[in-house]
C-alpha positions in Angstrom: 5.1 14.9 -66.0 2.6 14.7 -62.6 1.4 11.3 -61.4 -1.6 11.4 -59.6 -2.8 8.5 -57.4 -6.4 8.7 -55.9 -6.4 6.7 -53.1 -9.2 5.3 -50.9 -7.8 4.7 -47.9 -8.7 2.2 -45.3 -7.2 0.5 -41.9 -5.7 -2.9 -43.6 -5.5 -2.2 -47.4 -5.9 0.7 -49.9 -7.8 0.6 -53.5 -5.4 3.0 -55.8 -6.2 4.8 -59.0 -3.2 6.5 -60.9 -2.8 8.1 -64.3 0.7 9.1 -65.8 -0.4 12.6 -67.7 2.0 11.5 -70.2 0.2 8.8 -71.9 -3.2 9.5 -70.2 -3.3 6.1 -69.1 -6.0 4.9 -65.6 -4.8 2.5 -63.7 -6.1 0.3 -60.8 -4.4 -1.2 -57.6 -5.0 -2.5 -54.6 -2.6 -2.9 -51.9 -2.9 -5.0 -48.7 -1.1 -3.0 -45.7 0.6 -6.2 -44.2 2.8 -7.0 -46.8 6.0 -4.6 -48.3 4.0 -4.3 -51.6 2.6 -0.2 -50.4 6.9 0.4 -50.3 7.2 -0.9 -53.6 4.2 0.2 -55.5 5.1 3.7 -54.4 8.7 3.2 -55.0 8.1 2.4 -58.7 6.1 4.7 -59.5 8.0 8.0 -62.1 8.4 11.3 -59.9 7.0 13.7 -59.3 4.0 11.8 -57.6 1.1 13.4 -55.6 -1.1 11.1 -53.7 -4.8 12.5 -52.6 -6.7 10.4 -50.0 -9.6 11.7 -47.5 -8.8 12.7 -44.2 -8.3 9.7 -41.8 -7.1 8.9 -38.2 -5.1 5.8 -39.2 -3.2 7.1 -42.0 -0.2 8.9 -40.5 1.8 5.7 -41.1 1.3 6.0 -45.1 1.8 10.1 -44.8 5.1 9.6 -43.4 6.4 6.7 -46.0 5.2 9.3 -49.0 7.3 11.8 -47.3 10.2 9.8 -47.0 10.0 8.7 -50.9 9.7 12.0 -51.9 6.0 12.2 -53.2 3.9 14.9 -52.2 0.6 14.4 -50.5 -2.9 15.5 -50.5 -5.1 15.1 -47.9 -8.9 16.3 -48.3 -12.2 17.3 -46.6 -14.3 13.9 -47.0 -17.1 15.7 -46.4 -16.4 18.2 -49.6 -15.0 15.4 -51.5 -18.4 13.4 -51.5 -20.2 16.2 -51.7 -18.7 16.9 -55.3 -19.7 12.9 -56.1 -21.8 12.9 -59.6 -23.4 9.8 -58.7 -24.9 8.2 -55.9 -23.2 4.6 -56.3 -20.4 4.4 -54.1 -17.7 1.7 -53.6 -14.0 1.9 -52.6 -13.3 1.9 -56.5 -15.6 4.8 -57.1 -14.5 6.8 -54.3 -10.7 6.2 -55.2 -11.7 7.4 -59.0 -13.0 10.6 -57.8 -10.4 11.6 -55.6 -8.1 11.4 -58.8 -10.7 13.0 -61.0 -10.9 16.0 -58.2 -6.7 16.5 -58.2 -7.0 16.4 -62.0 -9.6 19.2 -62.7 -7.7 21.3 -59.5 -10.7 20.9 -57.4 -9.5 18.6 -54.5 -10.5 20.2 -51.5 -7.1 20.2 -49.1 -7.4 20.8 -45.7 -4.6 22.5 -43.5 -2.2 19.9 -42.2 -0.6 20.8 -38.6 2.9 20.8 -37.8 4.7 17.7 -36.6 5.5 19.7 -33.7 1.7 20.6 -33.2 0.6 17.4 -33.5 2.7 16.3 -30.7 1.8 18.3 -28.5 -2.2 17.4 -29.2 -1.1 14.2 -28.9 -0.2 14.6 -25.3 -3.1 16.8 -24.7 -5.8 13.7 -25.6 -3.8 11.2 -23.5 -4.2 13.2 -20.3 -7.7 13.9 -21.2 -8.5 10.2 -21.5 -6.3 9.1 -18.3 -8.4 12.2 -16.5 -11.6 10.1 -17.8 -10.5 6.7 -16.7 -10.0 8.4 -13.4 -13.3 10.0 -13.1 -14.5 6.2 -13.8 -12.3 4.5 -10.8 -13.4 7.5 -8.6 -17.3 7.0 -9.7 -16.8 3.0 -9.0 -15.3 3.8 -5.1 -18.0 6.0 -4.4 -20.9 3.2 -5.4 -18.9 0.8 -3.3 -18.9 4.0 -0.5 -22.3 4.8 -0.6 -23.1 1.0 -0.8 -22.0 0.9 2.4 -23.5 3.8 3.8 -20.8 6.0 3.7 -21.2 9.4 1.8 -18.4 11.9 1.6 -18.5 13.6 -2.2 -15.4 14.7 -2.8 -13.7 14.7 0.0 -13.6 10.4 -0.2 -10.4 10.6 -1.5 -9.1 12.8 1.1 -6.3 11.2 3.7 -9.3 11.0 6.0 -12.2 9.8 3.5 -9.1 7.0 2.8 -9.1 6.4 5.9 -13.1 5.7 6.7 -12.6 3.9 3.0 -10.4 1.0 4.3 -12.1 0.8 7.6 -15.4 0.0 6.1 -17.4 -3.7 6.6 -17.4 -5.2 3.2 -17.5 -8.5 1.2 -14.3 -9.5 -0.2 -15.2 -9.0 -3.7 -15.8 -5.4 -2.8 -13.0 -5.1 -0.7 -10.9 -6.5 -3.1 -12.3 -3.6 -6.2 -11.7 -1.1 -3.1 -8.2 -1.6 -3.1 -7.6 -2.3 -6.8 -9.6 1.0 -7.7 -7.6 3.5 -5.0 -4.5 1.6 -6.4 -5.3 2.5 -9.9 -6.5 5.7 -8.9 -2.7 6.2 -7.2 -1.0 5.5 -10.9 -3.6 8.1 -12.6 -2.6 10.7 -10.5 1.2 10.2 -10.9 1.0 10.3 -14.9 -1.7 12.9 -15.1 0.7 15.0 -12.8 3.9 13.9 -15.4 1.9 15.2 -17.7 0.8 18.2 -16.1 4.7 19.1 -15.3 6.0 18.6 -19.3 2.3 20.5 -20.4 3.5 23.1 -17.9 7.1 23.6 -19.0 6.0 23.5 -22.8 3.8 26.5 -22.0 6.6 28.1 -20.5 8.7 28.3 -23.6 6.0 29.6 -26.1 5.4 33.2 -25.9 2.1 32.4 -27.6 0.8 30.1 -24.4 2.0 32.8 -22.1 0.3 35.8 -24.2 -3.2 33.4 -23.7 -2.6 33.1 -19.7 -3.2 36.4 -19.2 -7.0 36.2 -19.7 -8.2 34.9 -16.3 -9.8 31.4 -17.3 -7.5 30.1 -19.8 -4.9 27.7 -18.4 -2.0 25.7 -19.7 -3.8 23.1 -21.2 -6.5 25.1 -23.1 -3.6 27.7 -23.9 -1.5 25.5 -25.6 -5.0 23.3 -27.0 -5.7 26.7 -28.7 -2.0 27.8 -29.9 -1.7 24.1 -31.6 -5.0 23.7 -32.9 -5.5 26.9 -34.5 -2.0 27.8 -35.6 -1.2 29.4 -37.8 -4.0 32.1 -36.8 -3.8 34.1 -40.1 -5.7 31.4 -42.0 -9.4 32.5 -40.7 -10.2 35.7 -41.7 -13.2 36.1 -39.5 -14.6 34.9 -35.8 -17.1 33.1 -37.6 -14.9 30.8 -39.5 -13.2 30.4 -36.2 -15.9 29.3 -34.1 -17.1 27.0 -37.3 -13.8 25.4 -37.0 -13.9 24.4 -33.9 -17.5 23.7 -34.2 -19.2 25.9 -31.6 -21.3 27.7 -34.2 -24.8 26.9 -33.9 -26.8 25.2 -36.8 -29.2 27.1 -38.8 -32.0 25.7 -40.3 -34.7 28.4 -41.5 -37.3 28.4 -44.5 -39.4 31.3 -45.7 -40.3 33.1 -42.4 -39.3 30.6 -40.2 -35.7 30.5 -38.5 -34.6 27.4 -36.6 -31.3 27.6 -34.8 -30.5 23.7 -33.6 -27.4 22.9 -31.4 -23.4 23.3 -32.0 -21.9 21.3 -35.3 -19.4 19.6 -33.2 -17.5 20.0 -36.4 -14.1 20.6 -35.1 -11.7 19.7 -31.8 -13.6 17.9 -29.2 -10.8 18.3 -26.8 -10.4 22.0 -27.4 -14.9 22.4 -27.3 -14.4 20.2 -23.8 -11.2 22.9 -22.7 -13.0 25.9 -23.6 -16.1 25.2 -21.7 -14.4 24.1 -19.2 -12.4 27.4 -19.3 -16.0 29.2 -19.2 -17.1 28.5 -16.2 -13.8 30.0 -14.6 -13.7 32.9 -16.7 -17.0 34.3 -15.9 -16.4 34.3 -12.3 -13.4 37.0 -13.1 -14.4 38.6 -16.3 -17.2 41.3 -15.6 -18.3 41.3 -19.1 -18.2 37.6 -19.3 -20.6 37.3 -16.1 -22.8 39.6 -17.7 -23.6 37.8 -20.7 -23.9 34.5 -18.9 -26.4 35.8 -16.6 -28.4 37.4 -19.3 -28.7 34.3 -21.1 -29.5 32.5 -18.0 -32.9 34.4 -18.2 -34.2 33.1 -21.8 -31.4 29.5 -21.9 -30.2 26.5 -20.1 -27.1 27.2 -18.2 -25.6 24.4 -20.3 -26.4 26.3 -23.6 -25.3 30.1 -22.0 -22.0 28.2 -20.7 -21.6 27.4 -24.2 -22.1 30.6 -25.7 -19.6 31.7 -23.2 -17.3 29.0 -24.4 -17.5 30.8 -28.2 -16.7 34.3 -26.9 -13.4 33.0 -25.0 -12.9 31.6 -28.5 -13.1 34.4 -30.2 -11.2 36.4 -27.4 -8.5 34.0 -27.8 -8.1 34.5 -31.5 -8.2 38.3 -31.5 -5.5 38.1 -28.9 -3.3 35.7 -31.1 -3.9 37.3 -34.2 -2.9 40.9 -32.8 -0.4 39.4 -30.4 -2.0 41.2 -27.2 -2.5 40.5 -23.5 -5.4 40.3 -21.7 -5.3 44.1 -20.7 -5.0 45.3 -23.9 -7.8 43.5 -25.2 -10.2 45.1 -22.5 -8.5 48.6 -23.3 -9.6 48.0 -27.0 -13.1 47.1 -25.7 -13.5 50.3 -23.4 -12.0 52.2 -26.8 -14.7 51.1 -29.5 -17.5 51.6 -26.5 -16.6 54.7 -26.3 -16.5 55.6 -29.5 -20.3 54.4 -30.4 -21.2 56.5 -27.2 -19.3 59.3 -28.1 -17.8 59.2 -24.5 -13.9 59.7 -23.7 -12.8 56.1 -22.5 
């Protein structure tokens, strides 16, 4: 028989709520993370075991100790999972309880759990994106210290000659002193960003997926392989929109009677991938006619930050279609011209 464990799951201990279906019997526990007792509660406990808990950044630790003790684990949508709460009280307890009570009635709302592979990979892809930050922070201190000093170059400061007017500039030792700390810092950025860049790069090169992206002008390796790894596999969305709701660049609706509201983005998904693919947009419309079209024509009733968005969710769009039908950029646009066509009643 089953054993079910609810679990409400938090960074230095656990609250735990288990029933054996053979006698029917609820049962609390709570565990403290720093000592062995998590190993030997689960240990103990009769297989087959399935453990649900609520999605959480800090759990992979516990994920991969199930796993190697054979139980089988449940991870949920914590947003469903209180959204199914029948009362408003809630404590760890509580929360634990109806976890179990969801996996009981079969109505614990699982969410899709990448690869290990996947994961990796994203992995990699957030710690260039914050050493790419911390660098746009050193840069951003040298040029205050620049411009302190009268010296205004934009981006050419880092340049071998904007170096060069850098050192040569009449400044207080403290500043002098953040001057050469910052440019030094700035030196060890770029050598791991470009590590980074170079295994990004040859991971690209082996996946036929990656490669099948890179042929839409716009889409690099890094938002090629964000894309591959984030939404794979690509048969679980059955339409654009649950696509673009995934990653959380579909905009908010909130309308009553005759009024309809549209708010911002939900920001619901990947915020690495939503920074990749906007980033992707602003190259992409300078090559893609169709692209530039739409961007302008929202230029003339939006902000250029909300049209650069809107670009953002086509390329997301494009990027499935091309995944799920496992085409190239040029067959895409040939399957554009096609269905034009057709409404027009033109030959293509």
């Amino acid at each position: 028989m089953l054993t079910y464990c609810g679990v409400d799951f938090h960074s230095r201990q656990q609250k735990v709520v288990f029933c054996d279906l053979a006698t029917g019997e609820i049962q609390r526990k709570e565990l403290k993370h720093q000592s062995d007792e998590v190993r030997q509660f689960y240990t103990q406990l009769p297989k087959p075991v399935i453990v649900g808990l609520e999605a959480t950044g800090s759990s992979q630790w516990f994920e991969k100790l199930l796993a190697e003790l054979g139980h089988e684990v449940w991870i949920g949508n914590a947003t469903e999972i209180r959204r199914r709460a029948r009362s408003r009280q809630k404590n760890d307890w509580r929360d634990a309880e109806l976890v179990l009570d969801l996996m009981v009635k079969d109505e614990f709302p699982r969410i899709y759990r990448l690869s290990e592979e996947s994961l990796e990979i994203l992995r990699r892809l957030r710690y260039r994106h914050r050493l790419v930050k911390m660098r746009t922070m050193a840069k951003n201190g040298l040029h205050a210290i620049a411009l302190s000093a009268g010296l205004s170059m934009k981006s050419k400061l880092l340049t071998k000659s904007g170096r060069a007017k850098l050192e040569l500039l009449d400044l207080s030792p403290a500043l002098k002193d953040q001057r050469d700390e910052w440019l030094d810092l700035i030196d060890q950025l770029n050598h791991r960003i470009a590590r980074l860049d170079s295994e990004v790069e040859q991971e690209g090169q082996t996946d036929p997926r990656v490669q099948l992206l890179r042929t839409h002008r716009g889409l690099g390796p890094l938002t090629a392989l964000a894309l591959v790894h984030t939404l794979e596999p690509v048969n679980r969305f059955s339409s654009s929109r649950k696509v673009t709701a995934f990653v959380g660049l579909e905009p908010c609706e909130e309308s009553s009677a005759d009024k309809v509201r549209w708010r911002g983005i939900s920001k619901a998904g990947s915020r690495l991938l939503r920074f990749l693919l906007i980033e992707a947009a602003g190259v992409a419309i300078k090559y893609d006619d169709e692209l530039k079209r739409f961007y302008l024509h929202l230029l003339h009733r939006r902000d250029w930050r909300k049209a650069k968005v809107a670009v953002a969710r086509k390329l997301l769009v494009r990027a499935w279609i091309m995944l799920r039908d496992q085409i190239d950029y040029a067959e895409f646009l040939k399957r554009g011209v096609a269905v034009r066509s057709a409404r027009t009643g033109r030959r293509p």
